[in-house]
Structures are given as structure tokens and as C-alpha cells.
N, C-alpha and C positions, 0 to 999 in steps of 0.2 A: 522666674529668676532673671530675667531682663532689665529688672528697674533697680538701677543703683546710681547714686547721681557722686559724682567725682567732682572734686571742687581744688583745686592748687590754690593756696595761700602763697605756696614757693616751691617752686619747683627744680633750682637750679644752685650752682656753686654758693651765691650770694645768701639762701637760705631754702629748709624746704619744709612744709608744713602743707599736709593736704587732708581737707575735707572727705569724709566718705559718709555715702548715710543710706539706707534701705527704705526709708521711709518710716523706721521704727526705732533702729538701733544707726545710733551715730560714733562716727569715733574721730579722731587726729592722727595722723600718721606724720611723728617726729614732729620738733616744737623750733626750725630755727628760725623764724618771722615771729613778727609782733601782732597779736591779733589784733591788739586796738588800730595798729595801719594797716594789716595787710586783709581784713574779715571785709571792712566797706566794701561794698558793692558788691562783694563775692557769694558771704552768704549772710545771712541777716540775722537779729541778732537773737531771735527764735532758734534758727538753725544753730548757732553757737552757744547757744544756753540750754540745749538740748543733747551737748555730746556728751556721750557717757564715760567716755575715759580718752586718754591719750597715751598711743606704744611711740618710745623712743628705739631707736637701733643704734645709737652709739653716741658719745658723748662730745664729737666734732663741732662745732659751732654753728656749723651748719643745719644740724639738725638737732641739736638740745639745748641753745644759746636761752631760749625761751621758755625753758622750763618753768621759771617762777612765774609770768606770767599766764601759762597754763593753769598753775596751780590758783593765780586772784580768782581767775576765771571758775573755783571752784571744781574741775576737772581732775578728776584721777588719775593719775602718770603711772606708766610701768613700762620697766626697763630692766635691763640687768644688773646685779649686783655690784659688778664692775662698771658698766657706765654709770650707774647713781654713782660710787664713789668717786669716780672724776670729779663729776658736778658737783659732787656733797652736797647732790638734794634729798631734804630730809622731809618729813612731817607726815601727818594721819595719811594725807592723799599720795602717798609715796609708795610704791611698790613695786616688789623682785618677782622679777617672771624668770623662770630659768630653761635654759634649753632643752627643748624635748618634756616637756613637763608640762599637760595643757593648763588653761583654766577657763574658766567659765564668765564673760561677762555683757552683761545686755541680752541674754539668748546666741549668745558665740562662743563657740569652744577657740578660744585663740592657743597656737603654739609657736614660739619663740623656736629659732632652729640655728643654731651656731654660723657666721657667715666667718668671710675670708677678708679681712680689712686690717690695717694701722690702726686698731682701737685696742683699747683691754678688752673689752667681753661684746663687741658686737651680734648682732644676731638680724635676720629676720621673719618676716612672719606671715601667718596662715591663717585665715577667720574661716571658720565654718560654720553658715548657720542656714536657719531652712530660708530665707527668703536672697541669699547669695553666698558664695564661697570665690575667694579670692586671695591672692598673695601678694604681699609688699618686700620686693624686693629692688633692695639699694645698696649702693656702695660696698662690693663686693667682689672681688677678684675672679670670681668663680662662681656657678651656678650650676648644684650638683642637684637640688632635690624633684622626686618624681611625682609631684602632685596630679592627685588625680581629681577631676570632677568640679573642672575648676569653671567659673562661671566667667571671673572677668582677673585680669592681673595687672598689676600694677609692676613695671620692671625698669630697671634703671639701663640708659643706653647712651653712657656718657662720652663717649667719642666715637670718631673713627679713624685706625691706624694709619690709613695713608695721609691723613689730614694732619694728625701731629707730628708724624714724622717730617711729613715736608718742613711746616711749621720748625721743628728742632735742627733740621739742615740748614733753614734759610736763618737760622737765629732769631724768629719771632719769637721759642720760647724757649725757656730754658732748659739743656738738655737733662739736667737733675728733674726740677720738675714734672717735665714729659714724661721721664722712667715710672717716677711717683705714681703719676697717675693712672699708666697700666698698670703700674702694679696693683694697684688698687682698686680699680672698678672695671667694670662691664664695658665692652667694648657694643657699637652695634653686632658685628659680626660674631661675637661670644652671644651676646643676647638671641640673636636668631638661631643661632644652632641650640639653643636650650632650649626656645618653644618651640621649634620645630621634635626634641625629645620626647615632649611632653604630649598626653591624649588630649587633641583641643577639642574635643569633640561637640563637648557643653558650653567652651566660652563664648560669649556675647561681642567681649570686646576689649581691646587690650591697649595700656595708657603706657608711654616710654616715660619717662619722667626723669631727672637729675643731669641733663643735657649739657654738657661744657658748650658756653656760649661760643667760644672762638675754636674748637675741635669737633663740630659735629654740623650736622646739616637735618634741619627740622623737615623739608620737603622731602630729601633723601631715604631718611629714616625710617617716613611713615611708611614710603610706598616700599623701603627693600622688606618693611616684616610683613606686610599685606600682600605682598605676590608669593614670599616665603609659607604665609599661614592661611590667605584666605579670609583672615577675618577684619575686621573693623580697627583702623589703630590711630591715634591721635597722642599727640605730643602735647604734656604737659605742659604748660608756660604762667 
């Protein structure tokens, strides 16, 4: 259960779209890059004509800007009912996952689980299969669920509070803004106390990803959830 190769097309405000693959079953996680620029070099185009579907988690531009592009790329999309209607993407390759409701694709039971965000129907998600089990979790206010048995995680750790506070004091940003964005996503220090909830017993290895460029500290980050967990952590980019 060790080999799962993580690939970021985009990992940050600007857009986010990441490669996962087992070496059997491939998938995309959120569509908001262009594959025709952001797959070069990253992963090849074997790798890319190989993936068997793509989960959206909500319909921000950041993460589902790229949908139809997914879809040239012949890829199966699925999202929630609510974020397709945002996009109003439609067609054969189009599909409603709904919360708490698995289904089955490539050899993984995937399940969509309702998150905490400024979207209509945000959600995110859980792949269980025998050669790894892992969570993608992004953009989210809050981080409630007790996944067990988990191999490797994928979690969003988009700021940290003393850093945009300052930032809101000094006027670098703006204090509407700043509110926004807590309210909205994962902090490092929310992020650590969830995987410190969780049995890490079985994971491998664990990716921060969705990192506000100018609210967060990528050296910071890796080492506060590695002394918190123990385990292996590397910041998505």
C-alpha cells in the first residue's frame, strides 16, 4: 500500500488539479488548470490518457474552471448536483455523486461527504481500494470525519492565523477578505489537530495542498504536521 504517485497540476489559489494514480487506477482531483499547460512535464501523456474519471468538489474557479477541458480529454467528471449546476456541465461524461452515497469506479469505492464551504453543494472525498485508501480534503471550514485505514491524505492547509492576521493589521490585506478566508478553509493548526484525531496508524504519507501563497509558510507547515504526526509530509506546489 506504499505506492501511490501524487502529481499537482495545481495546487494553490491560482488553480488546483492533482494527478493520483496506483499504478492501475488513475483519477483527477478537481479541474481548475488546463491540462494542455499545466500535464507538460508533469505527467505524460500515457499518464493522462489513462485517467479514469475526474471528482470535482465545488464549482470555484479554482477548482472546476476546467471542466470542459477534462471532458476533450474524454474523462469522466463527477461532482455534485449542485456544483454541475453552477457550471451547467452537462453531457454522457457528466455525473452526480451525492453525499454519503458510494459508488464504484476503476476498483474504488469512492464517497463524496458534504464539506463546510461558500459553494451550493460542496463536498469531499474518500477512495477506498485494495492497492491504497486516501482522502481529499480541500476548501473546507472544518474537518469533522473519522476515517479509518487510511494509507495516505491528501488535506488542504491554507494558511496560518498569525500570518494573516498580521497581514490584516498592517493593511497588506484586506480585512473583508481575511475574514473570508477563515471562514472558508483550513487553517495549518485546524489541519493538525484533525490528523492528529484520526488512527494514522497505516498512513504512508501525507500531502498539504491548497496553500495561500502570501498566508502560509511551505518549510513551516511541513515540519509543524511531521513533529505533530510522525509521518512523512510534503507540500504540494
Amino acid at each position: 500500500m506504499d505506492k501511490l504517485t501524487v502529481v499537482p497540476l495545481g495546487a494553490d489559489s491560482k488553480g488546483n488539479c492533482i494527478y493520483v494514480s496506483d499504478g492501475t487506477s488513475s483519477f483527477l482531483l478537481d479541474a481548475g488548470v488546463s491540462l494542455k499547460n499545466k500535464s507538460k512535464g508533469k505527467i505524460s501523456k500515457t499518464q493522462l490518457a489513462g485517467v479514469d474519471a475526474c471528482f470535482i468538489t465545488h464549482e470555484h474557479c479554482d477548482h472546476a474552471s476546467h471542466i470542459q477541458d477534462v471532458l476533450n480529454h474524454t474523462i469522466d467528471v463527477y461532482a455534485t448536483k449542485g456544483t454541475l449546476d453552477a457550471v451547467n456541465a452537462t453531457g454522457y461524461r457528466v455525473n452526480v455523486i451525492s453525499a454519503e452515497r458510494p459508488i464504484s469506479v476503476a476498483g474504488y469505492k469512492i464517497t463524496a461527504f458534504e464539506s463546510y464551504h461558500d459553494a451550493e453543494e460542496p463536498c469531499i472525498y474518500l477512495f477506498e481500494g485494495d492497492s491504497a485508501r486516501f482522502c481529499y480534503v480541500v476548501d473546507t471550514a472544518k474537518a469533522v470525519w473519522n476515517f479509518k485505514g487510511l494509507t495516505h491524505i491528501i488535506v488542504e492547509a491554507n494558511y496560518d492565523t498569525e500570518i494573516i492576521d498580521k497581514r490584516i493589521a498592517s493593511g497588506d490585506i484586506n480585512a473583508k477578505l481575511g475574514r473570508r478566508i477563515k471562514f472558508a478553509h483550513l487553517s495549518i493548526d485546524k489541519t493538525v489537530n484533525w490528523l492528529k484525531s484520526l488512527d494514522l496508524s497505516s498512513v504512508r504519507k501525507i500531502y498539504l495542498t491548497h496553500l495561500s501563497d502570501d498566508n502560509s509558510d511551505i518549510t513551516a507547515f511541513e515540519e509543524k504536521v511531521m513533529r505533530a504526526t510522525g509521518i512523512e509530509t510534503v507540500v504540494l506546489t
